[in-house]
gemmi code that builds the backbone of each chain (N, CA, C; Angstrom):
import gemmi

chains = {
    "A": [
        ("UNK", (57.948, 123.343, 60.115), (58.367, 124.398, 61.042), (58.789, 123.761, 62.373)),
        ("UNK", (57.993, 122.942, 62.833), (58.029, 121.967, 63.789), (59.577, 121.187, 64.001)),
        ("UNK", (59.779, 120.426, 63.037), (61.274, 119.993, 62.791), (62.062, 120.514, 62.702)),
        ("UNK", (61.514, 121.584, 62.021), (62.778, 122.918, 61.997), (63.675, 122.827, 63.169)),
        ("UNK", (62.628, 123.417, 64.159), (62.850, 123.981, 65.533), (63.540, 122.816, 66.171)),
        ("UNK", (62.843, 121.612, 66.418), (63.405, 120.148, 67.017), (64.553, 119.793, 66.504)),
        ("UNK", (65.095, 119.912, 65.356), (66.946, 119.186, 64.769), (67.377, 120.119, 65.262)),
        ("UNK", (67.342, 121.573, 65.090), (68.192, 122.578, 64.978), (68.820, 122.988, 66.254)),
        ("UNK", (67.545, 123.051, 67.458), (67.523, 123.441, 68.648), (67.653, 122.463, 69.683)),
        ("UNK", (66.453, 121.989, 69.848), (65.933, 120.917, 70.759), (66.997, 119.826, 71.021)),
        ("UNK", (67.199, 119.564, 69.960), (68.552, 117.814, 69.658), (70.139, 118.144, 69.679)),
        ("UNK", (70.124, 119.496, 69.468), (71.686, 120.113, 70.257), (72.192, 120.057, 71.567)),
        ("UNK", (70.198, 120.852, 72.231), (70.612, 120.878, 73.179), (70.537, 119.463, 74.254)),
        ("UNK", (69.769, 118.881, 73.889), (69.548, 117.365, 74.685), (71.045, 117.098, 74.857)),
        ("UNK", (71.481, 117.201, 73.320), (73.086, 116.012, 73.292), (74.202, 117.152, 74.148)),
        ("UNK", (73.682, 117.899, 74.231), (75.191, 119.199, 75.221), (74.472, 118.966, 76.557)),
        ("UNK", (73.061, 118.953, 77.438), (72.547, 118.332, 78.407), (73.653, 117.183, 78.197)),
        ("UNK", (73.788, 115.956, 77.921), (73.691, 114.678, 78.222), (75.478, 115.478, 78.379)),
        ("UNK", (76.162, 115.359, 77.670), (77.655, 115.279, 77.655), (78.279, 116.202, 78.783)),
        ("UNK", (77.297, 117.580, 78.548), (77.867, 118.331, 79.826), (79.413, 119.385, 79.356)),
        ("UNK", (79.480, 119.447, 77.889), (80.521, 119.818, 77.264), (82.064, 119.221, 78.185)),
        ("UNK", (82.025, 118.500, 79.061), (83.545, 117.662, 79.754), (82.566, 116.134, 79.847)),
        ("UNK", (83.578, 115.223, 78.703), (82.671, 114.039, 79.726), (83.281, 112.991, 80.575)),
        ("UNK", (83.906, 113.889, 81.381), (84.623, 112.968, 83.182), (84.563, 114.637, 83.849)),
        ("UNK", (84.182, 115.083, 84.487), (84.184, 115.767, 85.524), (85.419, 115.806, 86.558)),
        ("UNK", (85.776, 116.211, 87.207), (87.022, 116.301, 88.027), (87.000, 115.911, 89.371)),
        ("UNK", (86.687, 114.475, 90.215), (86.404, 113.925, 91.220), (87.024, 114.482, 92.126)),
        ("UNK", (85.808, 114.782, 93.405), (86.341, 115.461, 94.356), (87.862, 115.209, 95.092)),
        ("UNK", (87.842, 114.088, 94.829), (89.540, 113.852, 95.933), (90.482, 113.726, 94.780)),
        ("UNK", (90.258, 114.392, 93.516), (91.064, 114.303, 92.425), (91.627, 115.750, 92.162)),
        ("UNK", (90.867, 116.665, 93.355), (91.717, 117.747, 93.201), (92.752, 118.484, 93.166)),
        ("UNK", (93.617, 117.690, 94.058), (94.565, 117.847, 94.331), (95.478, 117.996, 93.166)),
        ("UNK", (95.214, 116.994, 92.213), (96.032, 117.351, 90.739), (95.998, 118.452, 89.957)),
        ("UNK", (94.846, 119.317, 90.258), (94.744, 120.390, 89.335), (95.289, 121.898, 90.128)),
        ("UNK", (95.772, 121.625, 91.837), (96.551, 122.540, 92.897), (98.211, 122.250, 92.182)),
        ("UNK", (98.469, 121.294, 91.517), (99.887, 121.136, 90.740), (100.042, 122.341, 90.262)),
        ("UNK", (101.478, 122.817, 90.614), (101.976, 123.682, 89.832), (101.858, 123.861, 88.068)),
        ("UNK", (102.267, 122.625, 87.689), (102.071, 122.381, 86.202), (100.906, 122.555, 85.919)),
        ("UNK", (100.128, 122.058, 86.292), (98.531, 122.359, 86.383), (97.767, 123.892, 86.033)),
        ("UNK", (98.849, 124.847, 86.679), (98.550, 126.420, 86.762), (98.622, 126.784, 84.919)),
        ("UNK", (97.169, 127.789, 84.793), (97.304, 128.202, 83.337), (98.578, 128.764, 82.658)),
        ("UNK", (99.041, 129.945, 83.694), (100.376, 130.411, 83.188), (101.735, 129.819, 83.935)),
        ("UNK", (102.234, 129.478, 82.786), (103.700, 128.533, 82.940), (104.717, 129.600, 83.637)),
        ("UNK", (104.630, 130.563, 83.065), (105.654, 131.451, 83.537), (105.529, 132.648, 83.986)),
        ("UNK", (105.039, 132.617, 85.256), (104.542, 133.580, 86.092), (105.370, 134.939, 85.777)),
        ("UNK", (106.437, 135.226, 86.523), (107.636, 135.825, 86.383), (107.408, 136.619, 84.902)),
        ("UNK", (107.791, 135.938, 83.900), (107.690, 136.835, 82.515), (106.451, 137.641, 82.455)),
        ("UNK", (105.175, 136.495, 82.900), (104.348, 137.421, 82.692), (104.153, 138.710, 83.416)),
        ("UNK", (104.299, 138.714, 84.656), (104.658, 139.759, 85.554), (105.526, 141.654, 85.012)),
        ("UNK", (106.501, 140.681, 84.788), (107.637, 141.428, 84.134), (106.659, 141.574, 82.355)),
        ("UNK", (106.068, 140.939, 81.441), (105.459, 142.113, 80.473), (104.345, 142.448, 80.296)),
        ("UNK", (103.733, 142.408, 81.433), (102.615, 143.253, 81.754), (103.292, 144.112, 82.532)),
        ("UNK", (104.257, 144.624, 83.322), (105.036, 145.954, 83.642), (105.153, 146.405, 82.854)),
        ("UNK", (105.633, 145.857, 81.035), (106.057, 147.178, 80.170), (105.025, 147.285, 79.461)),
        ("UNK", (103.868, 146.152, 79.410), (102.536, 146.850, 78.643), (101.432, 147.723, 79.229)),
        ("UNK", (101.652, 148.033, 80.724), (100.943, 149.078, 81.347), (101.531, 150.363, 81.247)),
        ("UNK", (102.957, 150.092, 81.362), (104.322, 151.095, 81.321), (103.657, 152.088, 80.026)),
        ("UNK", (103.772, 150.940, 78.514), (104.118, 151.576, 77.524), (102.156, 152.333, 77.334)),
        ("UNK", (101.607, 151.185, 77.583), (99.924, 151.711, 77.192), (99.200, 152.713, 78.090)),
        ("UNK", (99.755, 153.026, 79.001), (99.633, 154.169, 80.346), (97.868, 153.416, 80.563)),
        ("UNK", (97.872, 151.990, 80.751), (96.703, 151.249, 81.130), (97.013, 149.843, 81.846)),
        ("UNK", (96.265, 149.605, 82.471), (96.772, 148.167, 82.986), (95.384, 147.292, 83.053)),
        ("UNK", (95.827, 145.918, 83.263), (94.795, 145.074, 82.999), (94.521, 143.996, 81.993)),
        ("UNK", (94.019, 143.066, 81.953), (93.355, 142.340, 80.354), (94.280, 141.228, 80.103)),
        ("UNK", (95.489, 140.996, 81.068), (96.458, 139.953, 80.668), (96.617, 139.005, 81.838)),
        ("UNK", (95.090, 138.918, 82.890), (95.109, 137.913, 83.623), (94.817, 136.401, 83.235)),
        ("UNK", (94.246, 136.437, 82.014), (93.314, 135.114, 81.753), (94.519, 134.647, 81.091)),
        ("UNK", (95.678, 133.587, 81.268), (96.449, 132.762, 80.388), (96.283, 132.525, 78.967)),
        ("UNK", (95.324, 131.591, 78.989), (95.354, 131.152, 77.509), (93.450, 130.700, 77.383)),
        ("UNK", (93.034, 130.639, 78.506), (91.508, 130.463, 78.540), (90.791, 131.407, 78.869)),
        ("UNK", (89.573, 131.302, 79.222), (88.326, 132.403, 78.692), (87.816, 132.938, 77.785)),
        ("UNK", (87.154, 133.856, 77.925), (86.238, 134.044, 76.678), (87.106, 134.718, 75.533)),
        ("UNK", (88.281, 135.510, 76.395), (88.604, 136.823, 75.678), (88.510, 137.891, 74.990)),
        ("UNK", (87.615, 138.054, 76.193), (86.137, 139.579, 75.618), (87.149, 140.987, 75.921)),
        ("UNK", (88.024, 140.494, 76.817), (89.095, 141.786, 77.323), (90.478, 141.683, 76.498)),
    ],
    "B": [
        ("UNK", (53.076, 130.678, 66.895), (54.309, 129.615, 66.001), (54.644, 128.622, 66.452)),
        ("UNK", (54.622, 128.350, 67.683), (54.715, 127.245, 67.790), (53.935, 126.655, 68.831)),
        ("UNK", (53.310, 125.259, 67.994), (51.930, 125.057, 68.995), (51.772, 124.833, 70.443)),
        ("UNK", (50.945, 125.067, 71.640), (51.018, 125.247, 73.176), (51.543, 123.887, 73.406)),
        ("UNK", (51.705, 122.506, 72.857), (52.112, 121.468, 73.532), (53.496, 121.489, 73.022)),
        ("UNK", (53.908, 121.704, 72.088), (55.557, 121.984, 71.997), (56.114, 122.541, 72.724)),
        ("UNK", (55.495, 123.663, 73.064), (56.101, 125.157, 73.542), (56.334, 124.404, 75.225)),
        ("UNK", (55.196, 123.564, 75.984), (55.058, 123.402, 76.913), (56.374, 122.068, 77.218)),
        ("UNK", (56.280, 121.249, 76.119), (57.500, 119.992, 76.307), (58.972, 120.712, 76.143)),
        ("UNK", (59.257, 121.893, 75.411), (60.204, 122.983, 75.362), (60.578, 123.603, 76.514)),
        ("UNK", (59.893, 123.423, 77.334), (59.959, 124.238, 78.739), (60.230, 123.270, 79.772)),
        ("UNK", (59.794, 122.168, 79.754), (59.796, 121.043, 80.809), (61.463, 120.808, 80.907)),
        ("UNK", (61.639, 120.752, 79.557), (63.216, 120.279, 78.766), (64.309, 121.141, 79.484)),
        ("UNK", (63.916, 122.830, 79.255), (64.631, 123.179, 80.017), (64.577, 123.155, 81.300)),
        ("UNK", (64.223, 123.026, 82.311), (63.475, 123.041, 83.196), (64.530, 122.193, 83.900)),
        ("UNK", (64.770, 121.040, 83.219), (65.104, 119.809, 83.223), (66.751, 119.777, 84.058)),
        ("UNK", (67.693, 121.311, 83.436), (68.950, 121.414, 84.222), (68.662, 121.422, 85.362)),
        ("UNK", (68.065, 121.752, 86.011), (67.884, 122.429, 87.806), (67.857, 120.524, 88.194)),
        ("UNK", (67.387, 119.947, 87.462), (67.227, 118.557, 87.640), (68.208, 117.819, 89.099)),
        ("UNK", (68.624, 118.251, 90.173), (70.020, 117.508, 90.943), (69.503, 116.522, 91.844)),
        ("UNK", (69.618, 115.521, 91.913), (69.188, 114.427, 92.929), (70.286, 114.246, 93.822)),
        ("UNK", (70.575, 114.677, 94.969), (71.885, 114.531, 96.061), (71.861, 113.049, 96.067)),
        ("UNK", (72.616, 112.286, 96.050), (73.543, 111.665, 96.342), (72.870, 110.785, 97.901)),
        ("UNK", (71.812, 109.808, 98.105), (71.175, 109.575, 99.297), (71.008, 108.270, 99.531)),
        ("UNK", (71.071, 107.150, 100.346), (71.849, 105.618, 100.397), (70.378, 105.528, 101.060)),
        ("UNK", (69.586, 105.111, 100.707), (68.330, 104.351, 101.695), (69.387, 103.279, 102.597)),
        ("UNK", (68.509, 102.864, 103.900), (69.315, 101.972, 104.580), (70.112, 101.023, 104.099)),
        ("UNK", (69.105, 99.727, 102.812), (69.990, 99.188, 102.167), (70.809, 99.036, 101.157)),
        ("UNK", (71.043, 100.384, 100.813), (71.814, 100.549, 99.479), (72.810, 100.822, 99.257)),
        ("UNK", (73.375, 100.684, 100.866), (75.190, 101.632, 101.039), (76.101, 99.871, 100.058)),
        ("UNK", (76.991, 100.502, 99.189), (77.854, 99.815, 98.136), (78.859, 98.775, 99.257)),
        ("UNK", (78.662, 97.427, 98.979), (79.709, 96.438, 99.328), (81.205, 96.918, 98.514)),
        ("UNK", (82.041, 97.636, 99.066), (83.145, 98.110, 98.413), (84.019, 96.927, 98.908)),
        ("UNK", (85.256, 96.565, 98.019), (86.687, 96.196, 98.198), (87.681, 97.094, 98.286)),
        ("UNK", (87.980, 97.013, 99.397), (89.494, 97.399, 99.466), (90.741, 97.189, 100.298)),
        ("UNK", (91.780, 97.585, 99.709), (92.989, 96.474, 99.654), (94.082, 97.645, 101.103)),
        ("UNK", (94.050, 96.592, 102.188), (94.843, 96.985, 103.195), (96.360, 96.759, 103.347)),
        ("UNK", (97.042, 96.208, 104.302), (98.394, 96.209, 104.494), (97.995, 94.816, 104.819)),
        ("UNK", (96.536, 94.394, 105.491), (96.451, 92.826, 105.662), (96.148, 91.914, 104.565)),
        ("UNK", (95.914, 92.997, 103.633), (95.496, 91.795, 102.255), (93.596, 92.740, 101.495)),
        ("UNK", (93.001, 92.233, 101.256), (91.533, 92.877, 100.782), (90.412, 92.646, 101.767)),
        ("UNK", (89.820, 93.369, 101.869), (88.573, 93.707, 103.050), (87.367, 94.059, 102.486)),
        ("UNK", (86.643, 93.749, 102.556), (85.044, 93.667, 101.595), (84.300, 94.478, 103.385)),
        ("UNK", (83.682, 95.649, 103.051), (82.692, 96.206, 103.886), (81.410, 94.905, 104.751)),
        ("UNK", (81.457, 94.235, 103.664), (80.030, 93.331, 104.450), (81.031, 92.200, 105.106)),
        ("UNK", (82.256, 91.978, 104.985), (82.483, 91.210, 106.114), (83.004, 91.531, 107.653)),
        ("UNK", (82.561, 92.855, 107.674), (82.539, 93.603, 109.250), (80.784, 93.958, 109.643)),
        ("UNK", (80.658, 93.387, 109.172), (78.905, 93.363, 109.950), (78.574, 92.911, 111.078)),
        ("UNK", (77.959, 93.221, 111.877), (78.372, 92.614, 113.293), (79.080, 93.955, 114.416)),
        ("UNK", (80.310, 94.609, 113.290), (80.761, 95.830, 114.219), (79.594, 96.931, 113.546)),
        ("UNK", (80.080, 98.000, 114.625), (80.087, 99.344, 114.002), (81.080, 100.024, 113.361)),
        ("UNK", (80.746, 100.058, 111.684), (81.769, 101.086, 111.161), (81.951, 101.739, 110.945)),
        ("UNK", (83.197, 102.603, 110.948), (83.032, 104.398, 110.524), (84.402, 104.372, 109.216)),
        ("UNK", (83.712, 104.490, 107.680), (84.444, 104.379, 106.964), (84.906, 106.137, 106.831)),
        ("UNK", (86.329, 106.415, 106.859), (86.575, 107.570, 106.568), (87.578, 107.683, 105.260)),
        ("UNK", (87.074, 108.732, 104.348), (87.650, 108.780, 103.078), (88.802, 109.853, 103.167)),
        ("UNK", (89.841, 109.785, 103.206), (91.388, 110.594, 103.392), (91.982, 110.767, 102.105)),
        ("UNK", (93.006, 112.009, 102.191), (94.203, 112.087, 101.217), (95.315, 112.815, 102.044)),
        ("UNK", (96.637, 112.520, 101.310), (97.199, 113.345, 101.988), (97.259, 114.902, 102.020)),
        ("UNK", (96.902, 115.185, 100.687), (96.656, 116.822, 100.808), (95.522, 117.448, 101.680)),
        ("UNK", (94.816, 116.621, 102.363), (93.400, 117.126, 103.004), (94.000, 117.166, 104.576)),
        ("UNK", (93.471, 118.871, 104.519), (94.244, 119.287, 105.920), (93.268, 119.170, 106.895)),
        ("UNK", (92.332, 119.032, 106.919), (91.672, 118.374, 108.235), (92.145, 117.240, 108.917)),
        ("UNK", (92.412, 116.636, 107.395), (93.007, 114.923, 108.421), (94.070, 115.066, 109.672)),
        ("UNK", (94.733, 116.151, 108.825), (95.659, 115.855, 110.357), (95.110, 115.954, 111.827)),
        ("UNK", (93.708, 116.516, 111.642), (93.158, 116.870, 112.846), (91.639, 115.232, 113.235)),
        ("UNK", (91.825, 115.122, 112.287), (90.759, 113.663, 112.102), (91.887, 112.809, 112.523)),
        ("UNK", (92.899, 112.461, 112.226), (93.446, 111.345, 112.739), (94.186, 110.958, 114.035)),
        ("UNK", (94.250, 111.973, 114.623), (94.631, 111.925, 116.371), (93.292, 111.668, 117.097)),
        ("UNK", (92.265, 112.108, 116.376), (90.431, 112.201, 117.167), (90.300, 110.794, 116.747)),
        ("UNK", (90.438, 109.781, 115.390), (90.243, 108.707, 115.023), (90.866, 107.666, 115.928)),
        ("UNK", (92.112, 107.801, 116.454), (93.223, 106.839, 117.371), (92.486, 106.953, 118.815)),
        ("UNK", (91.940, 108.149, 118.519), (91.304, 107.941, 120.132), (90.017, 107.226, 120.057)),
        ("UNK", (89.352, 107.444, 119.277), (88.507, 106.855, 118.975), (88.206, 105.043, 119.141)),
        ("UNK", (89.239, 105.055, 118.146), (89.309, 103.468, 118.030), (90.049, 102.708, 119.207)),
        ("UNK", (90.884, 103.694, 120.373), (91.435, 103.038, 121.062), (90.154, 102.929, 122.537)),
        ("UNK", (89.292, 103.788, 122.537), (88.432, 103.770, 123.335), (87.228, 102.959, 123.447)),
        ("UNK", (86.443, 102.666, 121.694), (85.610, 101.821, 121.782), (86.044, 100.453, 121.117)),
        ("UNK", (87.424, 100.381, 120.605), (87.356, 98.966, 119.638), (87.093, 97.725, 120.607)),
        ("UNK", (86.921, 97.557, 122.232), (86.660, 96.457, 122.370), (84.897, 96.368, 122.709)),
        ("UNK", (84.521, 97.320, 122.203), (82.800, 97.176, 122.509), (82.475, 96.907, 120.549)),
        ("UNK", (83.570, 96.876, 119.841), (83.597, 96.565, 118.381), (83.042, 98.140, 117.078)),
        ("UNK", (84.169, 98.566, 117.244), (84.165, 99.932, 116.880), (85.211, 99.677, 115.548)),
        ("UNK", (85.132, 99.643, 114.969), (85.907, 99.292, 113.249), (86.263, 100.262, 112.358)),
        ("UNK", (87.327, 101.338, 112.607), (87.211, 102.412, 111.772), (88.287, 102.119, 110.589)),
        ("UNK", (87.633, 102.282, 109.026), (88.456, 101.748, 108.338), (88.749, 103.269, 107.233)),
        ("UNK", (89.903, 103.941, 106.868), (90.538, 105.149, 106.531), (90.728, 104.697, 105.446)),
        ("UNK", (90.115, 105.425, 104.205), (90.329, 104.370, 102.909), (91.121, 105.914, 102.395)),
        ("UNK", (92.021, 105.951, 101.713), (92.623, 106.462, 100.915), (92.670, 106.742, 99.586)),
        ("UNK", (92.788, 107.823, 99.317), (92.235, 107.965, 97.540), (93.630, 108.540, 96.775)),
        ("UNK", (95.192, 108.568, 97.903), (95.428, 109.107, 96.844), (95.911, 108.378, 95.697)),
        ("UNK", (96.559, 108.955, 94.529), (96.561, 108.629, 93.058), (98.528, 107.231, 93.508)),
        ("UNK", (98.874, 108.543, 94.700), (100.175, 108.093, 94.646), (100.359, 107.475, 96.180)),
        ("UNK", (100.519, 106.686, 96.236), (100.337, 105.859, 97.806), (101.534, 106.353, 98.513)),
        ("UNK", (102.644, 106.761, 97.914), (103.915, 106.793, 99.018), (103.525, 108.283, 99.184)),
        ("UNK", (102.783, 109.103, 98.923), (102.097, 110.735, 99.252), (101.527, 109.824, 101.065)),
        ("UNK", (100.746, 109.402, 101.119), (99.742, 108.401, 101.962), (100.827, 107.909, 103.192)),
        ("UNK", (101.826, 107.564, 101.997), (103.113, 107.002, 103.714), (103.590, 107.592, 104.427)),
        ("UNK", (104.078, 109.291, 103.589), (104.462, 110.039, 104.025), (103.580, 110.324, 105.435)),
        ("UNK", (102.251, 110.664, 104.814), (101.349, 111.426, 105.741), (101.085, 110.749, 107.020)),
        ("UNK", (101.188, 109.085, 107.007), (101.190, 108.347, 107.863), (102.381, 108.238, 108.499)),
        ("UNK", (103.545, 108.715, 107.872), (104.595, 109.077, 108.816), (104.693, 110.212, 110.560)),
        ("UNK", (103.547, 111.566, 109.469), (103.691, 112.738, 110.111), (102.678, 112.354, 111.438)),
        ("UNK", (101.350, 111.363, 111.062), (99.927, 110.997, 111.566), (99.909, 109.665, 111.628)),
        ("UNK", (100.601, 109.037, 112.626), (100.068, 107.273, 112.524), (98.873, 107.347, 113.041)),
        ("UNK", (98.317, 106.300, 112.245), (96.963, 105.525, 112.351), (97.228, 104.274, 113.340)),
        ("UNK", (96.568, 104.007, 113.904), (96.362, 102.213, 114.715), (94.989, 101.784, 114.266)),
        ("UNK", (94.486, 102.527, 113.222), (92.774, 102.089, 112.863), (93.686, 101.130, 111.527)),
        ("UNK", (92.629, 100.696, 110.704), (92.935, 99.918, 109.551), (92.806, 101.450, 108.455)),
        ("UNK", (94.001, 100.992, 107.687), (93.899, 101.944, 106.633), (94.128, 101.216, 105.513)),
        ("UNK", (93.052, 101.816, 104.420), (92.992, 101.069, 102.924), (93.402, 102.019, 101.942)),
        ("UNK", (94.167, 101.511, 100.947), (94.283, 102.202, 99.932), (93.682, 102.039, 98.536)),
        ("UNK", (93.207, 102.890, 97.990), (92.251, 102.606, 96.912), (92.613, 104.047, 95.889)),
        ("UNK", (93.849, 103.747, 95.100), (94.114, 105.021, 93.952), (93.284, 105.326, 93.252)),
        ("UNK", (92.425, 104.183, 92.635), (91.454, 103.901, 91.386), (90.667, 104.917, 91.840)),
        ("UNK", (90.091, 105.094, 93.184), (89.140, 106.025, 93.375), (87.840, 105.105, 93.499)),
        ("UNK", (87.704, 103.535, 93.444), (86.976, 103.377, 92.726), (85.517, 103.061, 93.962)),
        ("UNK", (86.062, 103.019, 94.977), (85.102, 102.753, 96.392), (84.753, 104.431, 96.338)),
        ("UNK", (85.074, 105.559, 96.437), (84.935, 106.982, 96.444), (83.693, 107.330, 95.845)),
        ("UNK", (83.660, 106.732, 94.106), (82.822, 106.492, 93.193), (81.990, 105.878, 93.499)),
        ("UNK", (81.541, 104.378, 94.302), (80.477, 103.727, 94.718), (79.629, 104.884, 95.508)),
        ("UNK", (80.936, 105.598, 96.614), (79.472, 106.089, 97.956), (79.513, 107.329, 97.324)),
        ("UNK", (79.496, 107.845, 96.094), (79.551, 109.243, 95.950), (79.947, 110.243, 96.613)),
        ("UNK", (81.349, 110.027, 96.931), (82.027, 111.135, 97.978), (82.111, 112.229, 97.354)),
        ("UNK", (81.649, 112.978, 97.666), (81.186, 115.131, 97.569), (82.364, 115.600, 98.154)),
        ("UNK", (82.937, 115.644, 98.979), (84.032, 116.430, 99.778), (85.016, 115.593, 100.452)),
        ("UNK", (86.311, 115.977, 100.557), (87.345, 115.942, 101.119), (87.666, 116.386, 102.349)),
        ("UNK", (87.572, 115.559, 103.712), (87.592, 114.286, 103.701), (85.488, 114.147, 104.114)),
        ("UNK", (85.781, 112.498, 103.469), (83.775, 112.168, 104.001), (83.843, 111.077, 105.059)),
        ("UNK", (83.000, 110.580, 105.912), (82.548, 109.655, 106.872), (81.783, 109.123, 107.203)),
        ("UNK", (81.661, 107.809, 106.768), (80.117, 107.554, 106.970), (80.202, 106.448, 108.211)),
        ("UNK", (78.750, 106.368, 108.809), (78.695, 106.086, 110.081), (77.958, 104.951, 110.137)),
        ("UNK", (78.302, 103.653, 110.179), (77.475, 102.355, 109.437), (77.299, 101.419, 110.940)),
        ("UNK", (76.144, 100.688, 111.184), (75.961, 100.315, 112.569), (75.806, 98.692, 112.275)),
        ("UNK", (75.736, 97.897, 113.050), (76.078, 96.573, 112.933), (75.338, 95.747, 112.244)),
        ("UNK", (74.054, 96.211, 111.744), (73.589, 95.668, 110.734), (73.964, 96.224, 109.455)),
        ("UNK", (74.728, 96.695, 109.248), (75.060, 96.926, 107.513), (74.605, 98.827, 107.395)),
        ("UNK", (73.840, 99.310, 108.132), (72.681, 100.520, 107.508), (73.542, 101.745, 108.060)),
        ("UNK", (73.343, 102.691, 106.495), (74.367, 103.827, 106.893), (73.255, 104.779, 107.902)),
        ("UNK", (74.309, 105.070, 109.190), (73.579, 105.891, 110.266), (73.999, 107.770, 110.204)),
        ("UNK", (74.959, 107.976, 109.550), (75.329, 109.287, 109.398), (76.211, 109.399, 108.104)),
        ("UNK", (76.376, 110.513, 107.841), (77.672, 111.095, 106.757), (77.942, 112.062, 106.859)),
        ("UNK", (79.177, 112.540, 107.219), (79.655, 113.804, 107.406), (81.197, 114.265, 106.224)),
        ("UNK", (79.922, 115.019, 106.007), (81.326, 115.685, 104.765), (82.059, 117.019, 105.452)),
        ("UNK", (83.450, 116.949, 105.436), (84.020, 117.158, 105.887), (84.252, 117.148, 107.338)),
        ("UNK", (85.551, 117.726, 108.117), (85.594, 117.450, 109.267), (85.625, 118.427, 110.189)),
        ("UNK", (85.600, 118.250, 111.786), (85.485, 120.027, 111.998), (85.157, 119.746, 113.725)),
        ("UNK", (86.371, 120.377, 114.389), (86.831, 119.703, 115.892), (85.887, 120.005, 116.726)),
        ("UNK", (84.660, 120.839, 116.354), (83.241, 121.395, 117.073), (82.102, 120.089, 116.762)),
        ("UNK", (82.134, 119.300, 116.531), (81.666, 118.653, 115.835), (81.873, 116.500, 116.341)),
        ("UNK", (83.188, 117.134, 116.975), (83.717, 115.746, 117.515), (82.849, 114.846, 118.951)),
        ("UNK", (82.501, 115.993, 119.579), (81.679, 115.152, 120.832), (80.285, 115.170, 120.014)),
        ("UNK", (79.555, 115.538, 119.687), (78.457, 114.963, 118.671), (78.686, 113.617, 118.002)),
        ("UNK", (79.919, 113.928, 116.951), (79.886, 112.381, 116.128), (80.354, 111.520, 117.446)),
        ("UNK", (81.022, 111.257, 118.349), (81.242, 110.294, 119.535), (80.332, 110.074, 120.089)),
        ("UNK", (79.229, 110.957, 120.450), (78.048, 110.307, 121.051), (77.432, 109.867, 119.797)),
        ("UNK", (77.351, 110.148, 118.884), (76.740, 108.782, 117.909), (77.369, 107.618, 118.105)),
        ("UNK", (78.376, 107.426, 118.016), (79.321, 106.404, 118.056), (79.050, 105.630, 119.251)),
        ("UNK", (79.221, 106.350, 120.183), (78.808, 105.652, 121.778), (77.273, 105.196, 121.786)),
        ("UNK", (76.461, 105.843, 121.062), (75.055, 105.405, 121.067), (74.862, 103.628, 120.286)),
        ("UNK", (75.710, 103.891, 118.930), (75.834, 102.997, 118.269), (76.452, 101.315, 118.677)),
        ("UNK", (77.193, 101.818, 119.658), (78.334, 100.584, 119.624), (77.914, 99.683, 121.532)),
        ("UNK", (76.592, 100.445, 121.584), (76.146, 99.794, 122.847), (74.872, 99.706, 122.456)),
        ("UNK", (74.278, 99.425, 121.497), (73.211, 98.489, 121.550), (73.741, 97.301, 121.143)),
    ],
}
model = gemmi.Model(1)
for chain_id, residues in chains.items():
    chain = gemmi.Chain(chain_id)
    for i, (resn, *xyz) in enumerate(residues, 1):
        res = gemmi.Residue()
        res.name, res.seqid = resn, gemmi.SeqId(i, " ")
        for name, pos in zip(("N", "CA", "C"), xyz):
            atom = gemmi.Atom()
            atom.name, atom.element = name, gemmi.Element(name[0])
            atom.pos, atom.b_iso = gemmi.Position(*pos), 0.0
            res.add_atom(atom)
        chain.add_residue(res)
    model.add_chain(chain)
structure = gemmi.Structure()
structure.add_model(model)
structure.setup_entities()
């Protein structure tokens, strides 16, 4: 029962502790690279703009099409 | 179910994230860094003797512009009582750095270091950092970030420092 608990649980979580799920972090004076335009989640501001106008238009709702391509996507 | 000394090493474990040790230089532990100037390479321990004020810059960091007119005065006021301010640079792209030294000349020594890799020795937290090192080698202050309320304080350190 003991082992059970320790492989399953315990030794997941040690090794996601140690790694940190990123393993390089983003150095403070390295920020500047991720203020890059290219850098930004959505490539194409503009379109998106323009079809989220016709999917609020057409769904008489708005919302849920801020997150690019990351997050959880619970919305 | 599961016995009180598991349950208790289970808890320590988690416990264990909150874990953060800041980032803290006992007197002798501030990093002998290299880095490479317009005069050639400069090693921190061969300015011992002055007082130094290493300041960590980029060009995107908008304080500097306000750090580096306070720095010229600086260095033009105490460098003959031996006042050594050395502007190490992190960015990735050095002619970003020329530019900025176009808009902001320096008369202090400025180093460039893309690698990041002196940044990484003193564990720089924020954009821009300063540390305040006195003629024996021992770091006397660090100030993360910069901030023009703030300037006659760090100068009377400086003035305290550079006359003993």
């Amino acid at each position: 029962m003991q082992s059970k608990v320790l492989f399953r649980v315990v030794v997941p979580f040690l090794i996601m502790m140690v790694t940190a799920c990123s393993l390089q972090p983003v150095q403070p004076w390295e920020r500047d690279i991720l203020a890059q335009k290219k850098m930004q989640l959505d490539p194409y501001p503009i379109d998106a703009a323009l079809d989220e106008h016709t999917y609020f238009s057409k769904e008489a709702s708005r919302g849920g099409a801020g997150v690019g391509g990351g997050g959880c996507g619970c919305n | 179910m599961l016995n009180p000394s598991f349950r208790f090493t289970l808890t320590l474990l988690s416990l264990a994230c909150f874990a953060w040790i800041p980032p803290v230089f006992a007197g002798d532990d501030l990093p002998d860094v290299t880095v490479t100037t317009a005069q050639g390479s400069l090693r921190l321990s061969e300015l011992r003797g002055q007082v130094v004020y290493v300041d960590f810059w980029a060009s995107w960091c908008v304080p500097c512009r306000k750090s580096f007119p306070w720095m010229n005065q600086l260095q033009q006021q105490y460098s003959k009582q031996g006042l050594k301010i050395v502007a190490i640079n992190l960015d990735k792209d050095p002619q970003l750095a020329k530019q900025f030294l176009a808009d902001f000349p320096a008369n202090f020594t400025v180093a460039y270091d893309p690698e990041g890799l002196s940044a990484t020795q003193f564990k720089v937290q924020a954009m821009p950092t300063s540390y305040v090192i006195d003629r024996q080698g021992k770091l006397q202050a660090t100030h993360l970030g910069f901030r023009e309320k703030d300037t006659a304080a760090m100068e009377a350190e400086i003035k305290a420092l550079v006359s003993k």
